[in-house]
Backbone bond lengths (Angstrom), bond angles and torsions (degrees), N, CA, C in turn:
res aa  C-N    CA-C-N  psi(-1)  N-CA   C-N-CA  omega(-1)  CA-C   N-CA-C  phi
1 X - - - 1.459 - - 1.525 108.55 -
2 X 1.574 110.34 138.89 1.392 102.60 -174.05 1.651 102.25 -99.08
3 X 1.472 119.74 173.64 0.912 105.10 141.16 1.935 142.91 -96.30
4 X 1.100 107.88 49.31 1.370 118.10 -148.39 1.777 90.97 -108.03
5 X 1.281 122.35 133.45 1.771 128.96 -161.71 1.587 82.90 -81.15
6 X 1.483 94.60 146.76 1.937 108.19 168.65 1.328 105.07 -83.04
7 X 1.535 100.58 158.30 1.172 107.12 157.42 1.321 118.88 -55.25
8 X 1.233 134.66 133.07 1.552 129.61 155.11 1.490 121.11 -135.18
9 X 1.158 111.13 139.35 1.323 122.10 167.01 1.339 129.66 -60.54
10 X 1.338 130.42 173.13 2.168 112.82 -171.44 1.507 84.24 -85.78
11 X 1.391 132.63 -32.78 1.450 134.45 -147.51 1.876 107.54 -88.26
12 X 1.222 102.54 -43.55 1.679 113.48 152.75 1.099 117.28 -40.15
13 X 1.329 119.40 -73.72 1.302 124.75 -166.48 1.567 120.80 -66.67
14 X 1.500 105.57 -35.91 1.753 89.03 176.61 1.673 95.05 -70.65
15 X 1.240 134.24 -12.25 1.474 104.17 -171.55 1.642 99.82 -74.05
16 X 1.370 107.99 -33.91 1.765 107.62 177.38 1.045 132.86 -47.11
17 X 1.564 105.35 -37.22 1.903 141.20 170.97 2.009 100.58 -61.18
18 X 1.336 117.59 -61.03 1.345 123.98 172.39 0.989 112.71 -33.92
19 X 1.910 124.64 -63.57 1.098 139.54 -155.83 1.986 95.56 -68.06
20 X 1.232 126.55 -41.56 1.473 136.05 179.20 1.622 90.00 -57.89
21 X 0.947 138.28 -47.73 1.293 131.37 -166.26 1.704 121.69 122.45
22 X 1.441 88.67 0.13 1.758 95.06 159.11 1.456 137.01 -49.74
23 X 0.974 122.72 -172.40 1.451 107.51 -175.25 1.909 104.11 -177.25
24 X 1.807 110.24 116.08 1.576 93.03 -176.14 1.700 114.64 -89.63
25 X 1.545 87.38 138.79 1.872 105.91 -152.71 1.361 83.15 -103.51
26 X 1.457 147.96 -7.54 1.285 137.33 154.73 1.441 113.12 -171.70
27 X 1.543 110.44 172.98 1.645 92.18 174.67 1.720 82.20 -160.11
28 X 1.375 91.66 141.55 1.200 110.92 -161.29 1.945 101.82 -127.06
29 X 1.359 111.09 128.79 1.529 94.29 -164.62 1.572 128.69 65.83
30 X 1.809 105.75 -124.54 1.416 129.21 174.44 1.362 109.57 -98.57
31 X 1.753 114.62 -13.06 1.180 113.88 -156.55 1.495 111.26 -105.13
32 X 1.664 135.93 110.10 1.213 122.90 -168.69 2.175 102.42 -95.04
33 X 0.861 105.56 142.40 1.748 126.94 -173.24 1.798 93.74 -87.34
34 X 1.447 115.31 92.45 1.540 86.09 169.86 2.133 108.88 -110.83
35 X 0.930 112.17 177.10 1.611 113.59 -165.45 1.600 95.63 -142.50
36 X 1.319 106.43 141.83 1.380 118.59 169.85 1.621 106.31 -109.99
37 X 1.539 109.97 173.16 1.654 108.51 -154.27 1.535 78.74 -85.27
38 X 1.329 127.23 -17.49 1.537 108.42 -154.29 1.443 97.65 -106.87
39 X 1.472 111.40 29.89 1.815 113.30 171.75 1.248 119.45 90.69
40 X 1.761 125.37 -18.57 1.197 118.66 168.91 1.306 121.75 -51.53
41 X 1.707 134.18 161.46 1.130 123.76 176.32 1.537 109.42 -157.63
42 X 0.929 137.94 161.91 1.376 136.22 -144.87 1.678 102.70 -179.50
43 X 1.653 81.92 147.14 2.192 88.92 176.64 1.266 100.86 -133.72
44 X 1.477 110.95 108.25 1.516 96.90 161.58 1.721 135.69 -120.86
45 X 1.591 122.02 139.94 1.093 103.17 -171.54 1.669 131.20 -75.07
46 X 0.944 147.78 165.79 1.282 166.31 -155.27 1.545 110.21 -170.35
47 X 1.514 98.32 96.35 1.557 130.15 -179.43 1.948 93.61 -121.07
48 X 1.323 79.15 118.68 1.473 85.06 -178.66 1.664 120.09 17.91
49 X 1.559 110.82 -133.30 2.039 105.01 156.67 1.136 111.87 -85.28
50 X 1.284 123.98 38.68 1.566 111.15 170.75 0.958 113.06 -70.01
51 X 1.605 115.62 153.96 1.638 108.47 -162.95 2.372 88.05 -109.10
52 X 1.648 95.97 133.75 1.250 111.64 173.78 1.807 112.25 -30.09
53 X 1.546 111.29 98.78 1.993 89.02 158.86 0.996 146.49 -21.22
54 X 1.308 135.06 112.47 1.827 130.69 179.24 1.497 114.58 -35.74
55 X 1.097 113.63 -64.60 0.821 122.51 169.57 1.961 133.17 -38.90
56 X 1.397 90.49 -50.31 1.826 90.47 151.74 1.235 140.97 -80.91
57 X 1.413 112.83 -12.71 1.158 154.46 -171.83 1.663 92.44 -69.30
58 X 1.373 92.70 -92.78 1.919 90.49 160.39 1.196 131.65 -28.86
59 X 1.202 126.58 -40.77 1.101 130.88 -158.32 1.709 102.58 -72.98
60 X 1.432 95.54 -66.72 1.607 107.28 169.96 1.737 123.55 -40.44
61 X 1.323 94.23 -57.90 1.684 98.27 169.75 1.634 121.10 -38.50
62 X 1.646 111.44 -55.27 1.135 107.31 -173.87 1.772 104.00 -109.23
63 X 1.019 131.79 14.79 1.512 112.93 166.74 1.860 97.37 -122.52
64 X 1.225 122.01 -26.33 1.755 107.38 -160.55 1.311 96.04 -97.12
65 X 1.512 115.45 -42.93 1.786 116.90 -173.13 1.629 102.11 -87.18
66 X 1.068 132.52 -34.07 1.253 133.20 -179.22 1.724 114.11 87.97
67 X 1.228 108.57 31.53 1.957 119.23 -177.56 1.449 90.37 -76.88
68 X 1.248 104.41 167.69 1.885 130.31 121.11 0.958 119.34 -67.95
69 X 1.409 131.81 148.50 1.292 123.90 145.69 1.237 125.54 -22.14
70 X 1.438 126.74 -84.52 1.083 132.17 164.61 1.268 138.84 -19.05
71 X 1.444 117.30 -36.50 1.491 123.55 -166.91 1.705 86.58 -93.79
72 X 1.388 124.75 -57.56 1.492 113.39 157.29 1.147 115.70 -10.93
73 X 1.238 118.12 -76.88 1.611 111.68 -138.77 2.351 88.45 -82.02
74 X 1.097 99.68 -20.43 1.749 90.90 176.83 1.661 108.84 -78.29
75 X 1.214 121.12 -3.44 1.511 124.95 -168.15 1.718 79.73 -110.20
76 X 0.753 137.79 -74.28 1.762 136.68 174.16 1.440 114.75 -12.37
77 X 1.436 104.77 -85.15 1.744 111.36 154.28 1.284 109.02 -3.45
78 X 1.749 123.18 -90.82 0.942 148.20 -156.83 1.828 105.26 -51.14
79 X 1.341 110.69 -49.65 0.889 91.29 -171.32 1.147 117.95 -98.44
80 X 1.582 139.04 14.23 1.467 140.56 160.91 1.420 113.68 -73.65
């Protein structure tokens, strides 16, 4: 297993976000608002199949969901 972030799509990933126990509390535009019960909160875009920026990608992982890398990319795995 590497540690290197997947590609993902905006439309992938909130289902990945769901599966954590998220939930989208609105969506405004491209951009869906999702919220976890335990207060996390997160925005992600959904541009057609564009696949999510690395760079935001990261961002979200470790500041909105609160992962590691690592535990990411083993919860990723799991759920493809």
């Amino acid at each position: 297993m590497s540690n290197k972030l997947p590609v993902i799509s905006g439309k992938e990933f909130i289902k990945f976000l769901e599966s954590l126990g998220f939930v989208v509390t609105r969506v405004s535009g491209s951009h869906h608002r999702l919220k976890h019960p335990d207060g996390r909160v997160t925005t992600v875009p959904v541009h057609r199949n564009d696949d999510v920026p690395k760079g935001l990608l990261r961002k979200i992982i470790r500041e909105d969901i609160e992962l590691d890398l690592e535990k990411f990319i083993k919860l990723w795995e799991l759920h493809k």
